[in-house]
N, C-alpha and C positions, 0 to 999 in steps of 0.2 A: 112581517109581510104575510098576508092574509090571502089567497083567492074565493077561500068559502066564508059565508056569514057562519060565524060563532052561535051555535047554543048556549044563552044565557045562563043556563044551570051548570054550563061545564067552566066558566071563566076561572074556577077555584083551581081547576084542574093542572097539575104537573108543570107547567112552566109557563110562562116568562111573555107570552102576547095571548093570543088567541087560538083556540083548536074548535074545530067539532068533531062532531061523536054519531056514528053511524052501528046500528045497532043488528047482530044478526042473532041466530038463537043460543049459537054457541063462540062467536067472537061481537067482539066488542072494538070500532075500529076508530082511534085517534087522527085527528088529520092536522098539518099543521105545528103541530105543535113547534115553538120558534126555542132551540137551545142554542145557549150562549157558548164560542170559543172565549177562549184564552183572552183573545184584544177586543170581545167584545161584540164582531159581530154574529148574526142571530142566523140559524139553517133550518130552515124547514124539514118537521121529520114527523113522520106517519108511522103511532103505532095499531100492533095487531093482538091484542090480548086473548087468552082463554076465557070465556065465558058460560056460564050457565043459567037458562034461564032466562037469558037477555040482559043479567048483571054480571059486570067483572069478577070472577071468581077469584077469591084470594088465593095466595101464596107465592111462592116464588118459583119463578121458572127460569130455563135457561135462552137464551138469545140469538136467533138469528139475524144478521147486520146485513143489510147492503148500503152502499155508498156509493151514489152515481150521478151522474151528469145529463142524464136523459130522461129527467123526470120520474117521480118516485112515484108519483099515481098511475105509472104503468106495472106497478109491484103489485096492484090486490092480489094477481092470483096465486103468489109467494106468499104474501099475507095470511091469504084467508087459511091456504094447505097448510102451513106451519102452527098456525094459531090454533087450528081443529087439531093440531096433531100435539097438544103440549107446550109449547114453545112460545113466547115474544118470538113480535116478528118487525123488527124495525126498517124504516127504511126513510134514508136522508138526502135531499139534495146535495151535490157539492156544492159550493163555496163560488159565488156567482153563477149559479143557472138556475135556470124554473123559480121557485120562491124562495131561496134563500136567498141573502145579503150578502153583500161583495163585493169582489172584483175576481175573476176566474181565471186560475190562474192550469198551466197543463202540468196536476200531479203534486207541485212542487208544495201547497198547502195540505196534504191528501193526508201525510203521518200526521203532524200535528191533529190538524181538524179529525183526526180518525180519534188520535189519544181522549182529545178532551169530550167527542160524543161517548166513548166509553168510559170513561170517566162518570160520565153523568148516566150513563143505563145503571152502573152499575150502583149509585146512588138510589136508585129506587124501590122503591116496596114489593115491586113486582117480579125484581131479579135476582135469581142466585146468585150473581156475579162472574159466570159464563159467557162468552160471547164466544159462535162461529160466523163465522162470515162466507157470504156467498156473491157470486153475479162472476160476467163475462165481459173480455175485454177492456176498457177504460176501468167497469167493473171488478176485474181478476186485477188491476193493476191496484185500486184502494184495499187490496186486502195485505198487497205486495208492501206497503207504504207503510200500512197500519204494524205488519210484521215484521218491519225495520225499524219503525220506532219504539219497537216493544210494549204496545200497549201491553199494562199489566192486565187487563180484563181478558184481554183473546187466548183463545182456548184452543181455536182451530182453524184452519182455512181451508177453501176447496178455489184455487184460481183457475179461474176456468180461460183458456185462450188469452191469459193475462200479458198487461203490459210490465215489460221490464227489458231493461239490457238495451237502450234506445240508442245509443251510441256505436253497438258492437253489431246488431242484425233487427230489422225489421222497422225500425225507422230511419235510422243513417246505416245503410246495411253496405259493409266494409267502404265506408266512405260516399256511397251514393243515397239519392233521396229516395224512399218508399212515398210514392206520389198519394198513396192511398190518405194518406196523411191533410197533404193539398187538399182532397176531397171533402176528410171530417173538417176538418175547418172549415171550409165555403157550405158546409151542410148544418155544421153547428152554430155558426155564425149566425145566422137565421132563424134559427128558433131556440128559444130558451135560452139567452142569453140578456142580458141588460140592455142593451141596442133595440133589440126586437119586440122590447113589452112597447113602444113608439109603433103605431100603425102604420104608421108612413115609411118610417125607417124601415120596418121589416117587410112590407111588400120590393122597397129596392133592394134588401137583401136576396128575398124569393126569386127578382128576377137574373141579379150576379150569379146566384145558383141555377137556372133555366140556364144560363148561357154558358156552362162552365167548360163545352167541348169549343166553342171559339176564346176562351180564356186561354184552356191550355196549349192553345198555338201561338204564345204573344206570353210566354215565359221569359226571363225571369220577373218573379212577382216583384216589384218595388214598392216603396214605402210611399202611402195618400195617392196611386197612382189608380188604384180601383176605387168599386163600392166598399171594399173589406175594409178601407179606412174610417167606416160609421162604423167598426165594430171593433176598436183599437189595441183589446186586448188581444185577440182573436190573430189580428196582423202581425200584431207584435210576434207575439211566440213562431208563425209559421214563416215569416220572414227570418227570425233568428233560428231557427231549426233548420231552416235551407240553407242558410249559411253556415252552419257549425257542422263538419265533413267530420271531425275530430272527435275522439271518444274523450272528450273532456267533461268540467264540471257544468257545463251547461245540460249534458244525461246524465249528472250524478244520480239526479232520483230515481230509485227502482234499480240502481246500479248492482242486480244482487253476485255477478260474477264476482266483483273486486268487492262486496260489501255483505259477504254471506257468514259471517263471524257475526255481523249485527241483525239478525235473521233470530226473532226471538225462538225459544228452545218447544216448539207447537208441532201437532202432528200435521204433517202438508202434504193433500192431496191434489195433485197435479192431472189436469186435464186440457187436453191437446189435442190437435189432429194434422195429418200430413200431409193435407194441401189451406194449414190454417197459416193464418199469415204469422202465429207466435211461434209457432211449429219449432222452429232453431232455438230460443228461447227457452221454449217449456223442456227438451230434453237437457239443456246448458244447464239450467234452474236444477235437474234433479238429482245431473251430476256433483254441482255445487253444495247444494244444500244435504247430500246425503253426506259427505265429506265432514261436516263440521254440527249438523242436529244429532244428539242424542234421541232426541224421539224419531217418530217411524217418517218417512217420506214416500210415498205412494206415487207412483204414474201411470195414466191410463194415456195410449194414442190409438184415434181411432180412424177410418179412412176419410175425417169429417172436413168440412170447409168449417168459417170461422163461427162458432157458435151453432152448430148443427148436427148436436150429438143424437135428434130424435130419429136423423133421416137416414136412408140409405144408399140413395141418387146424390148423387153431386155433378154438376154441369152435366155432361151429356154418357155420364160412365155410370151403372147402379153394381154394389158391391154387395147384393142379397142383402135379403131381410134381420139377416142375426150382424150386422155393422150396426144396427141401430140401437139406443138405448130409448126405449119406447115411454118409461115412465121416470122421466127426468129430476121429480119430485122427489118422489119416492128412492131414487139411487143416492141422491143427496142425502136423507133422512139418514138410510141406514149407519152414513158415518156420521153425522152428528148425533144420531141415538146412543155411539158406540161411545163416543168422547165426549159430549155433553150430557150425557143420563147415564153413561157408564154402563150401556146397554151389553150382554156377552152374545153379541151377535154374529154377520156374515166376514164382517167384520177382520183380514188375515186368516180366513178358513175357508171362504167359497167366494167364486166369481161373483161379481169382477174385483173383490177385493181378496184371491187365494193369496196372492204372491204380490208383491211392493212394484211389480211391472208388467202392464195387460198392453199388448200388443194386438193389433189388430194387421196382419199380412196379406197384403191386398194383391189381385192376380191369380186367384186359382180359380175363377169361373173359364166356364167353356165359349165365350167369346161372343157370342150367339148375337141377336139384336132381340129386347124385351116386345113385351107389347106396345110401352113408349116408347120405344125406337131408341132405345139405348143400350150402350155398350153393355153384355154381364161381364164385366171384369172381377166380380167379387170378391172373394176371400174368406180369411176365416179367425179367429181369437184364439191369441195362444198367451199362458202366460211366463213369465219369465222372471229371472230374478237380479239381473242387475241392468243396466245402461251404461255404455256399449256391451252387444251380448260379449262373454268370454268368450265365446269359441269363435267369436269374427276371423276369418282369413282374410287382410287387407290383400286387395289384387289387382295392378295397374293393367287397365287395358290403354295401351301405346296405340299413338295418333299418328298414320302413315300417310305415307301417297295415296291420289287417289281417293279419301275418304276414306278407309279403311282401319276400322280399329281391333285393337289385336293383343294376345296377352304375349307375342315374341317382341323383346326388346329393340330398338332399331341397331341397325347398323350402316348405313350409311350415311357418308361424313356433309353430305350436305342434303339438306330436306327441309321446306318449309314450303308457306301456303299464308301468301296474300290477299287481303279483301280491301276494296272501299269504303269505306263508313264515313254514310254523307249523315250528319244532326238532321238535315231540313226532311230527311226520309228514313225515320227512325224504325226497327224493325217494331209490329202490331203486338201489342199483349192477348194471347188467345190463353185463356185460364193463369193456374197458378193460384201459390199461398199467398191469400190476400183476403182482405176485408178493408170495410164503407169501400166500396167498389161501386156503388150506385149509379148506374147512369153511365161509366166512364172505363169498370175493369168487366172484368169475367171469371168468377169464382171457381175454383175447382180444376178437375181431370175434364179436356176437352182435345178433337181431334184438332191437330194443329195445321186448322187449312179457314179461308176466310169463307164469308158470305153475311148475310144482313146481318146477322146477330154481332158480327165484330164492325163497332164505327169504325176505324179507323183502315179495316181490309178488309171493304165488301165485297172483293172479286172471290168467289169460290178457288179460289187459289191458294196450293199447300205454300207454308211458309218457308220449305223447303226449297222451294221455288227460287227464292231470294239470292241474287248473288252473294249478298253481306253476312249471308250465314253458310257457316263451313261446316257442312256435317260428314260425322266421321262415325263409320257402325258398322258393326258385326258381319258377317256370316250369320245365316241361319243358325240359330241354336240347336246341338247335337241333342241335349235336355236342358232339363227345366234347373234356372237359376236363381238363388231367393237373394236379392238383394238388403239386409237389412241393418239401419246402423245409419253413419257418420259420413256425408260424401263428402271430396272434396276433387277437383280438378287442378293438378300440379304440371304449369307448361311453362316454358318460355316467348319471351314475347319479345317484338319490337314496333315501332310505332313511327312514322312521319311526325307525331306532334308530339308537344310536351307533355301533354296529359290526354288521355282518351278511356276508355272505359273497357270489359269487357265479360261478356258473360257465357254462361256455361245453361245448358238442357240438356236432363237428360229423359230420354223419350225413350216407351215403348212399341216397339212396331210391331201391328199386328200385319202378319200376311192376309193378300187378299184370300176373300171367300163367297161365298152366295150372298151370303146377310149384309156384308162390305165389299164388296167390289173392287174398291181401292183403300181399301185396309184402314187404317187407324193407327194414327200414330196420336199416342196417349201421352200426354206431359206425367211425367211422374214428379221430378222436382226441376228446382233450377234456381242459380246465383250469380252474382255480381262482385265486378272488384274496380275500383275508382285507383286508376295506377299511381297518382299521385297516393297514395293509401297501401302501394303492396309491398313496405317496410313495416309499418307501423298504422295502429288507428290512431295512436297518436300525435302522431306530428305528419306535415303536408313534403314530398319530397319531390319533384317536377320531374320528367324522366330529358333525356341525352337522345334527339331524334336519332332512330337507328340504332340505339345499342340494344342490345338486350337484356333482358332479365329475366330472373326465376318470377313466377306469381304465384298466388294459389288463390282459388276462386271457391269459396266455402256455399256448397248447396244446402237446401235444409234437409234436414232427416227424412227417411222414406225409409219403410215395410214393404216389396212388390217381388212376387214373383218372374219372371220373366220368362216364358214359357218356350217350350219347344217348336222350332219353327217360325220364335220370333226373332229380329232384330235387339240388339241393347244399339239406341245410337247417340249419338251426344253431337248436340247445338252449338256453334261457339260463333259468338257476333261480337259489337259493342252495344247493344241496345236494345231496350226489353220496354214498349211506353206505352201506356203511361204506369205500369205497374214501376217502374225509376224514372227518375229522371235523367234527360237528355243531356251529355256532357258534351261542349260545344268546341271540345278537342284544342281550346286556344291557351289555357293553365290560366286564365282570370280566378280570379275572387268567387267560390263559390258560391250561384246566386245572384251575379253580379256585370254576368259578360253580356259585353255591345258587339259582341262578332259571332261567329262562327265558323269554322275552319273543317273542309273534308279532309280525313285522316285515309292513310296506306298503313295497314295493321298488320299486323306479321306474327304466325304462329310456327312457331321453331319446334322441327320433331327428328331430329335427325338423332347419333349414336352420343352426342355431347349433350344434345338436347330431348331427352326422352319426355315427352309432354305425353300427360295422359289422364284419366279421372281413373282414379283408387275407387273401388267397387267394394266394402264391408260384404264381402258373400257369405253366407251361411252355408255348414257343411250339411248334404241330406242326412237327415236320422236315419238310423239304422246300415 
């Protein structure tokens, strides 16, 4: 399958239907080109050769891959930099979208179809037999695929914000739905897919996506009950990924926690950020795979939303000019010069590659408001040599009466603290780790108060506001505290219903000032736990209205300062939307429930029940 008329003179050319050929002074650029998998069918791949002259200059070079689902001809400007710098510069559609053949499937074709286009690079005249692989997201996740089936060609990977671990955090995250998901589907669905090359078909798509904030009031999705059912592979998968709460073989693929033995023996350079929605993920990944690769494992986290290593604003917080990685190209190069050309470069001797761990520790600006009217929370790069730092002090700060959190243990014998949590009034997603957020979330560090920019809480009202959330926080800080590391929130609970949800924030409060008035309270991170889920991600357990249980509510990673004068305070609701989905408190079929049921939640903090969030603090130097 073809979108461009072929150059008659190029039909000899490299494979198997039709390509053309786009000529510049020093690359030479294939389009098209249809390589065969394994059963046959045919993917469209664009390459990017060295040329001189305006002719393909021989010899062999080594390979940069990507493999994506969002259209390869948004790659030229990969292309052309790689191609001017030495390098093939390939780039493939997945396996049903844009011009490849198919039927598209999420990931689960991604090893194979990875094996066999490397297979074929490295068949050609053009290539040493090197491949690195690059790209972001869906993108970082075909490198994760390609590196568990051990293609023999791959050399290197750099996943950036990559998909993996879909069962454990960040698509069924400890048992609840990342809605963000909902979104890529109603967004992919419509373009570049099989359904969509249909005019007609893909205008009623465009319009189920127009309408997707009155969709998602009229949850759960069922099977031929929308437009998604014109686009049935599409349904298929998000319909069964709403239902599968379980870390079973339905997230086998990318499963690299339980699957990092099969994690070919390559140098992997891990890139993340701490309000990316892989953010849990990408430090899990490095912990794992340093444990069992003989070659080097690298990780960079920087204060970045998902795919936004250039910038240094995210939502409404800017973290100075040095959080950003300004020439994006170029930082990539330097590691595949070093492992694909065997370059003796920056390479493990200088930033951002000194040390195997480039932290970015966010919170030590002076608070100020910029000339954009945003927060300077800033920070600053440090590097480091393992994950979790060694010198972490874990430090429970204890959830009292009153709201009040505290590092004195309790001691009295009864204490707890009730909320309603009605489903039909879900508490608003104001930022957080997340991505395809379109239209529907809010990326990033943002003050956690509404007004037009939140659909779903346009009153300029802090969320603190909310009866259904129980915040629990400091005292003024006597100094400045560096948070960094591993969160998690350990309480006890009880519940009116069988199954109900609950979640944990934890927030920076800034005191008022001139610049803020009514301060700023900063989402640092925040996580979820679906109670049927707080034994096992494995298996479904229904709770005993009223009794209690231990839970633990796993946040993603964070770097922040917390400074003097500020608050540490922590959020606990059942309900975080549409960044999860809404648990309708009644223990149905997940994905599946005709009710809805307002729950009596119960947060146990007394001297048997010491609930609290464990704080990874770092001791000051010196």
């Amino acid at each position: 399958m073809s979108h461009r008329s072929p150059l008659p003179c190029l039909l000899f050319l490299l494979c198997l239907v039709s390509s053309s050929l786009l000529v510049a002074q020093d690359i030479v650029v294939k389009t098209n080109v249809m390589v065969a998998m394994r059963d046959g069918v045919k993917l469209a791949t664009d390459l990017y050769l060295p040329a001189e002259n305006g002719v393909e200059k021989p010899g062999r070079y080594p390979v940069v891959l990507t493999r994506l689902p969002y259209n390869k001809d948004g790659s030229k400007k990969l292309g052309m930099y790689y191609a001017a710098h030495g390098y093939v510069f390939v780039a493939q559609d997945c396996r049903g979208r844009y011009a490849s053949e198919g039927v598209w499937h999420w990931m689960t074709d991604d090893g194979k179809d990875g094996v066999d286009c490397a297979k074929w690079i490295g068949q050609q005249p053009w290539s040493d037999g090197k491949i690195g692989m690059i790209g972001t997201s869906y993108v970082g996740g075909t490198q994760h695929a390609m590196a568990l089936e051990g293609a023999p060609e791959l050399t290197t990977v750099i996943p950036v914000d990559a998909v993996s671990n879909g069962g454990v955090q960040s698509m069924r995250n400890a048992g609840a739905f990342e809605m963000r998901f909902w979104n890529w589907i109603m967004l992919n669905s419509a373009k570049g897919s099989v359904a969509s090359q249909d005019p007609a078909t893909a205008a009623m798509l465009k319009e189920m996506v127009d309408n997707r904030h009155e969709y998602l009031k009229h949850l759960p999705l069922r099977p031929d009950m929308t437009p998604l059912k014109h686009a049935p592979e599409y349904e298929s998968w998000l319909i069964d990924a709403m239902r599968h709460g379980a870390n079973d073989e339905f997230w086998a693929q990318n499963n690299i926690l339980e699957q990092a033995s099969s994690y070919k023996d390559i140098p992997v350079y891990l890139v993340g950020g701490w309000y990316d929605s892989w953010a849990g993920n990408t430090t899990a990944n490095f912990t794992a795979l340093t444990k069992v690769l003989k070659s080097p494992v690298y990780m960079i986290m920087g204060p970045w939303i998902h795919g936004a290593q250039a910038n240094s604003s995210h939502g409404q917080v800017d973290f100075g000019s040095e959080a950003a990685i300004p020439d994006e190209l170029a930082w990539r190069k330097e590691w595949y010069d070093h492992w694909l050309k065997g370059l003796d470069n920056s390479v493990g001797k200088a930033a951002p590659f000194a040390t195997k761990v480039r932290l970015f520790v966010m919170g030590t600006g002076d608070g100020s408001k910029t000339e954009k009217g945003l927060l300077n929370h800033g920070g600053e790069w440090r590097d480091e040599k393992e994950w979790p730092l060694a010198r972490t002090k874990l430090t429970p700060y204890y959830f009292a009466p009153q709201g009040v959190a505290t590092t004195t243990k309790p001691v009295l014998k009864e204490a707890s603290t009730s909320y309603t949590f009605d489903p039909k009034d879900p508490v608003p997603t104001i930022g957080g780790s997340i991505s395809s957020g379109n239209d529907i979330l809010l990326q990033g560090a943002w003050d956690q108060r509404g007004g037009e920019h939140v659909w779903n809480w346009q009153k300029p009202l802090p969320l603190s506001s909310r009866n259904d959330i129980v915040v629990f926080q400091t005292e003024p800080l006597a100094e400045d505290l560096e948070v960094t590391g591993e969160v998690e929130v350990k309480m006890w609970i009880s519940s009116s219903a069988v199954d109900t949800d609950f979640t944990a924030k934890l927030v920076d409060v800034y005191p008022a000032s001139a610049d803020w008035p009514g301060g700023f309270d900063l989402n640092v991170t925040d996580g979820i736990l679906r109670a049927r889920f707080r034994d096992s991600l494995k298996k479904e357990k229904l709770m005993t209205p009223g009794e209690v249980y231990p839970v633990t509510i796993r946040l993603y990673p964070t770097s922040n300062v917390f400074k003097k004068g500020h608050r540490i305070r922590i959020d606990i609701s059942s309900s975080n939307f549409p960044r999860f989905d809404v648990n309708p408190n009644t223990g149905e079929p997940l994905n599946d429930n005709r009710r809805v049921e307002t729950a009596i939640n119960t947060i146990h903090h007394d001297a048997e029940h010491p609930s609290a969030i464990v704080l990874p603090l770092i001791p000051r130097r010196g």
